[in-house]
N, C-alpha and C positions, 0 to 999 in steps of 0.2 A: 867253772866246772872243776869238782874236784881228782886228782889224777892219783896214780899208781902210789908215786912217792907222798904224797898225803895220806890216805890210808895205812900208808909203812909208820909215819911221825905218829898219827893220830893213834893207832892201834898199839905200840910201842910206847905211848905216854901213858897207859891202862896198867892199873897197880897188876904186879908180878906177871908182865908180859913177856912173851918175848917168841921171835920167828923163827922157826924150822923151816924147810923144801920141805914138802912133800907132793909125791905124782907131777914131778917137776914145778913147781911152784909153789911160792910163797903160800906160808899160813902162821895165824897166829895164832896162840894160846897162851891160856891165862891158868898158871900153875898146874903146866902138862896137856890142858885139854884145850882141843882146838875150839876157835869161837869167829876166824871168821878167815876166808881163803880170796886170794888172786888169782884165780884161774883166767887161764886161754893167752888173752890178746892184753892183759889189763887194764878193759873198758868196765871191768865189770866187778862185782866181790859176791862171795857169796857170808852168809850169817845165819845164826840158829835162830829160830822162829817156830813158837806153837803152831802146828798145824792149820789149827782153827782161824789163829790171826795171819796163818800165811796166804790162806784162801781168802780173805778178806783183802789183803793187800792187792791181792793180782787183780782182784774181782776189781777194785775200787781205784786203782795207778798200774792198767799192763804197760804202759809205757817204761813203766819205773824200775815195777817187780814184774819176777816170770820164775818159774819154777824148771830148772835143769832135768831130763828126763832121770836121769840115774841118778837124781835124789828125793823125787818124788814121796820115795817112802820114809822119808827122813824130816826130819825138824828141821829144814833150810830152805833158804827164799835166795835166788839173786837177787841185784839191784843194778841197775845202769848209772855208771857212774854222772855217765854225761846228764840223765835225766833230776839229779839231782840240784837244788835251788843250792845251795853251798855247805861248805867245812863243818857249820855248826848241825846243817842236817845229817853230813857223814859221822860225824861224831855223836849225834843222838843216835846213829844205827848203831854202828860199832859198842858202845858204850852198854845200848839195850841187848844185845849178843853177849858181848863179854859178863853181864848179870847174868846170864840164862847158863854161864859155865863157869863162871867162878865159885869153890867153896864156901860155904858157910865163912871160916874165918875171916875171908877176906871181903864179905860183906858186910860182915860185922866190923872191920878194920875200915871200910870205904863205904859207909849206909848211902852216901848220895852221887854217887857216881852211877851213871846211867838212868837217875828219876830225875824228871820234870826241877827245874830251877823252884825254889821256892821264892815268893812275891813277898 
C-alpha cells in the first residue's frame, strides 16, 4: 500500500514540482498551481479530475474514490491510499492530475508523462 512519504517522492519526481503547506498540509504543484494535496490523517490525497470522470470514478471504485463535501463544486476526487493496488497506480493518479495543471510549455517539454505507456 502506498503511504504519505510516497506520494511526497512520487509527486516531487513530476517535472517543475514542488511542495508548499497549505490549510496545514502538504500540496503539490507543478509551476505554482496546485495538482494534488495530503489532507487530514495521510490515508488519503486528493487530485484534479473532470467532473464528468469524477462521477464515474465514485460511481465505479467508492471504495477507492469519494468526493470531500467542500470540494464537491470543484474539479477534485480523493482516493484512499490504502485502496490502491500499488506505486505504479499512484503514479498514474498523480501524474493524470499534474497533466490536468501543468502549462502548455511543460507538456510540450514532457508529451508522455501522465499518458498510457506506449507498446
Amino acid at each position: 500500500m502506498p503511504e504519505a512519504e510516497d506520494v511526497r517522492r512520487i509527486a516531487l519526481s513530476l517535472p517543475d514540482t514542488s511542495e508548499k503547506t497549505a490549510w496545514n498540509m502538504p500540496t503539490f504543484r507543478v509551476a505554482g498551481k496546485m495538482f494534488a494535496t495530503l489532507p487530514e490523517d495521510e490515508t488519503s490525497i486528493a487530485v484534479r479530475c473532470p467532473k464528468e470522470e469524477r462521477d464515474e470514478l465514485v460511481r465505479a471504485e467508492p471504495g477507492k474514490f469519494w468526493i470531500a463535501g467542500h470540494e464537491a463544486q470543484f474539479a477534485w476526487v480523493r482516493v484512499r491510499l490504502a485502496a490502491l493496488e500499488d506505486e505504479a497506480e499512484l503514479h498514474d493518479i498523480l501524474a493524470d492530475s499534474w497533466r490536468q495543471a501543468a502549462p502548455p510549455r511543460l507538456l510540450e517539454s514532457h508529451p508522455r508523462v501522465g499518458l498510457p505507456a506506449e507498446d
